[in-house]
N, C-alpha and C positions, 0 to 999 in steps of 0.2 A: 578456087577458094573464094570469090568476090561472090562468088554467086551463092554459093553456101551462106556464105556471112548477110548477102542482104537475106535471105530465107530465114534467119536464124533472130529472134529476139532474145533481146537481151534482157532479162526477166529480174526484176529485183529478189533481193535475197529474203527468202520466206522464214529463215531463221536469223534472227537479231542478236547483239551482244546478249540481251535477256540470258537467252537460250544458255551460252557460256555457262553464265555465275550460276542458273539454277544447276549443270550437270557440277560444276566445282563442286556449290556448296551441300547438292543433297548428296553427292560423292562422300564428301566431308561425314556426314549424319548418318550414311549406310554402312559403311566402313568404322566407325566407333560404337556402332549397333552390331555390328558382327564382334566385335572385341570388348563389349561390354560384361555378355554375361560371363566370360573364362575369367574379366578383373575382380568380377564379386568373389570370388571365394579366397579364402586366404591363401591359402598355398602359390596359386598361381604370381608369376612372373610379373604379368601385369597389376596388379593388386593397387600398389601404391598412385595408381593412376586412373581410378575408378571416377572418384570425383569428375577429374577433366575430362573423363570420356564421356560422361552425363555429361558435362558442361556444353560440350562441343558438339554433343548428338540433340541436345536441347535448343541449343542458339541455333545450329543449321538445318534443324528440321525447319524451322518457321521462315526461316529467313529464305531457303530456296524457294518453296511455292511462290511468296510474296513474287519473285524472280521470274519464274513460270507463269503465272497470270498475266505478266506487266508482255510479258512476249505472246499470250494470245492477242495482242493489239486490243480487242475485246476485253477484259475478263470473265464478263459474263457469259460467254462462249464454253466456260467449262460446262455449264450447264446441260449443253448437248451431248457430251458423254453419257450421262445418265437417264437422258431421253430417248437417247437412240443405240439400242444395242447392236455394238459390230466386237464381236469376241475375236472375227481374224486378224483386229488392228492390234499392234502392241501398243498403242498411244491409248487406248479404248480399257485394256487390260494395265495401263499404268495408272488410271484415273480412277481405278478401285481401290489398287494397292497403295498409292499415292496419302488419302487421307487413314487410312488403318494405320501407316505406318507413322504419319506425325502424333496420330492419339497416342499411341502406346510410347512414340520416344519421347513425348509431353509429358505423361504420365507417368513414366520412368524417374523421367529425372529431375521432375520436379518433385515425385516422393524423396527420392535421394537430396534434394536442395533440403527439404522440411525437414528432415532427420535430422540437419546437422543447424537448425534452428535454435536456438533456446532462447526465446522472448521473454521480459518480465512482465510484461502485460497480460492482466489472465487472459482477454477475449484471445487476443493471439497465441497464448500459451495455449491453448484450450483447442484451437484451429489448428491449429501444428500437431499437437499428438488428436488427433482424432482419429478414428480407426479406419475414416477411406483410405487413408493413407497405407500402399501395401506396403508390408516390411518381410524381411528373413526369407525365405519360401514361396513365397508369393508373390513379391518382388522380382527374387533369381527366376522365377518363372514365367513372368510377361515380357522380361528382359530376354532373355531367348525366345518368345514370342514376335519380341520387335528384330531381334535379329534373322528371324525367317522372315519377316515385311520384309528385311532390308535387301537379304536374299531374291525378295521378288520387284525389289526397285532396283539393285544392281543390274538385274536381269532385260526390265525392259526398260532400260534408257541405254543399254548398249544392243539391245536388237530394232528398238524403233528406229533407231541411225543405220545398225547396220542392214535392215530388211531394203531402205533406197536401194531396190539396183539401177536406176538412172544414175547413180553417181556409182561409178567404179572400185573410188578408191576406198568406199566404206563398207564394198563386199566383201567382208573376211568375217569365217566366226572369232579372227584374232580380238576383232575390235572391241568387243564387250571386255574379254580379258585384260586387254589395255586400259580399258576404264577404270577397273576393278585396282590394278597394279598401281596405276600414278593417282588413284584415290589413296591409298593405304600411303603412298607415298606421302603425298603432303598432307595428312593427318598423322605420321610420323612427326616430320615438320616443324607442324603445328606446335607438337606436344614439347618437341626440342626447347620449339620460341617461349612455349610459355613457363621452362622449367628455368631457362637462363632470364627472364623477365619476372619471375615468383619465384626465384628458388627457395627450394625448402630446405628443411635443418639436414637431412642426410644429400651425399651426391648422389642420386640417383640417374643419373642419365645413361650410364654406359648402354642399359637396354634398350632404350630408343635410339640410340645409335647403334647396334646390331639390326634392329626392327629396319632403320632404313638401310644397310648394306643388304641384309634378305632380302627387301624388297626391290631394290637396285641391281640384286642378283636375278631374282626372275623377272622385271622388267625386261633385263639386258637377252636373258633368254629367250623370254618371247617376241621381242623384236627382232632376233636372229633365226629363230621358228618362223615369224611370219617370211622373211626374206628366202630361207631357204627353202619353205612348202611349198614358195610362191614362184621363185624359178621350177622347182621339178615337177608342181603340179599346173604351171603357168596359170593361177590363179587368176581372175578380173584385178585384183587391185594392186596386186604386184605389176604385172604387165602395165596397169594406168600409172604406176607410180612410176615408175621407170620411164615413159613415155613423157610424163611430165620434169619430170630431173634431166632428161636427155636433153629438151626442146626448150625451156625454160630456165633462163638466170636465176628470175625469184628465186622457183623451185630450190635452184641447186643452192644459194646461198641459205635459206631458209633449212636444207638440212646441214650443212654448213653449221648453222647458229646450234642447231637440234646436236648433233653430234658434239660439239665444244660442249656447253652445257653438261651433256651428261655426263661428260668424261671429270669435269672440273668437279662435278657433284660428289664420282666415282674417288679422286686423289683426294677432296678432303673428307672426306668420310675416311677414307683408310687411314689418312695422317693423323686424324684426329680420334680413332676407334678407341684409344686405350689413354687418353688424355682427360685431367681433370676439368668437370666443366669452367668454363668460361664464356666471355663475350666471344669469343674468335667463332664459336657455335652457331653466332647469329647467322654469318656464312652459309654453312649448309643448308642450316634451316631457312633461311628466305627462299633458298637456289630451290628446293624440293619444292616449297609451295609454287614457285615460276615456274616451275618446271610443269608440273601440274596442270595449271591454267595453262600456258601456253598449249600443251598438247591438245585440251579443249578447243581454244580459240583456232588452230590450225584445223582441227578434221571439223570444226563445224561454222567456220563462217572463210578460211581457205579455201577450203574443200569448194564452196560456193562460187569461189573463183574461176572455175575450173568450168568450159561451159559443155554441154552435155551432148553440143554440136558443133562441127567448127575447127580452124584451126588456130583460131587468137588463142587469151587470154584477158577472162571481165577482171577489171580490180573493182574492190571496193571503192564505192561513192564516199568523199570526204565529208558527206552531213555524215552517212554512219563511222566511219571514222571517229569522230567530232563527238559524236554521244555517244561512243562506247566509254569514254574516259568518263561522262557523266557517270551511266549504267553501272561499269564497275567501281567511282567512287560511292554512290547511291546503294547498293547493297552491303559492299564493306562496313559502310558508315555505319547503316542499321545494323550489322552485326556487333559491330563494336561496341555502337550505344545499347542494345541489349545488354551486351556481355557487362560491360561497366555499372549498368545497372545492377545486374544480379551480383558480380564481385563485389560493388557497393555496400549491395545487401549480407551478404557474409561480413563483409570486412566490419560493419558496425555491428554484428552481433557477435563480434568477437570468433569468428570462424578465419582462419589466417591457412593461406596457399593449400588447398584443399588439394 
């Protein structure tokens, strides 16, 4: 083992907290781009939440690249995507899909913002109903439009992670599925927090709390899929996960923490499934959004831990440590001051909890 370990460098980690917030937050923007266009119509379930899903596909479209840039160390580095064609990279095929799919969630729901404008000022009255603005038909149809982008950003930012096979444990086609699942999750969440922080005149919650026991439901499933395809078919990342929990404290606490979590998430969502909203809601809905991020932060700067030779164990340098708290108060932030800006902007034109 001495001799392996001096042969083996220790290589800083090529993905930063950056990387996190942008898979969070464009999780966040692809996932209420898939559930946007079923909100527009009336009939549908979701309907009364069309608003916040615009809202939420609006603020986390812009806010994750911001995110994504800041982790090319560069930013001007995206540049070379577009210079240099490599179609067998997923990273090369997300940087097409990547800006299609902010226009259109831009687009979207900043026509839906202008709809629900009504300025007395002619100039802005005048701006606001103008006819770029799609509406009815036209609207429902670029909104299904962004929800195939989304389709194709869910896609490649759980196969660029998963294609690594230098790293074992993110060999699974589970893993994009996992992305997909605790996306929806804490954009469930989300919708909880901001219905018990805006409530509006009807209780509507009970279906976003159904939304998160479904999705708590196949969650639970495919992490029990992964586990069992992974023994009988001895998978790579089943075998390294096991080898890692067998051999490793961290590990084992670390699922440890992962397993408590889910369960707790599991007992109040059920206690709480048929109960009048209230604050006790904040509960869940925080747990789902930490729930979320955490699984990010573990498969993509954990995961890094973990070295690709060897028999230690790299921890994270305490500078990165140190400025991920920066990182993720610094994107939060900007979402937030987005968000307050545009709620601003409704609230003074007399638009209230949309």
């Amino acid at each position: 083992m001495p001799v392996i370990e001096l042969l083996t460098t220790h290589a800083d980690a090529p993905w930063l907290p950056w990387a996190v917030q942008y898979f969070f937050l464009i999780g966040l923007a692809a996932t209420a781009a898939l559930l946007l266009p079923l909100a527009l119509y009336n009939g549908s379930a979701l309907h009364p939440w069309r608003w916040r899903l615009a809202f939420i596909m609006g603020m986390s479209a812009v806010t994750g690249p911001v995110a994504l840039l800041a982790d090319l160390h560069q930013p001007f580095r995206f540049w070379h995507f577009y210079t240099q064609l490599t179609p067998s990279s997923w990273m090369w095929i997300g940087a097409l899909i990547l800006p299609v799919f902010v226009t259109l969630s831009l687009v979207v729901s900043f026509s839906m913002l202008v709809s629900l404008l009504k300025p007395k000022h002619p100039l802005l009255k005048w701006w606001c109903e103008h006819t770029i603005w799609p509406k009815g038909k036209v609207l429902q149809l670029l909104a299904w439009l962004t929800a195939l982008s989304a389709v194709g950003i869910l896609l490649y930012t759980g196969m660029e992670v998963m294609v690594v096979r230098s790293r074992a444990l993110w060999d699974t086609y589970w893993l994009p599925i996992n992305f997909l699942l605790t996306a929806l999750l804490a954009l469930f969440g989300l919708l909880l927090l901001l219905d018990i922080l805006f409530p509006r005149d009807s209780d509507q919650v009970l279906p976003l709390r159904r939304g998160l026991l479904l999705t708590l439901s196949a969650l639970t499933a495919a992490m029990m899929l992964w586990a069992v395809s992974g023994i009988i078919l001895g998978s790579p990342s089943w075998l390294e996960a096991y080898r890692i929990f067998s051999n490793f404290e961290f590990w084992r606490d670390l699922l440890l923490v992962s397993l408590t979590g889910g369960i707790l998430l599991w007992l109040l969502c059920l206690a709480r499934r048929n109960s009048p909203r209230s604050y006790l809601d904040f509960i869940p809905a925080l747990l789902a959004l930490l729930c979320s991020w955490g699984f990010r932060w573990v498969v993509l700067m954990n995961v890094q831990s973990v070295p690709k030779y060897g028999a230690g164990m790299y921890h994270l340098s305490p500078d990165l440590l140190g400025s991920a708290g920066i990182i993720v108060a610094g994107t939060i932030g900007l979402w937030l001051a987005m968000a307050a800006a545009v709620w601003a902007l409704l609230d003074n034109m007399g638009v209230r909890h949309g």
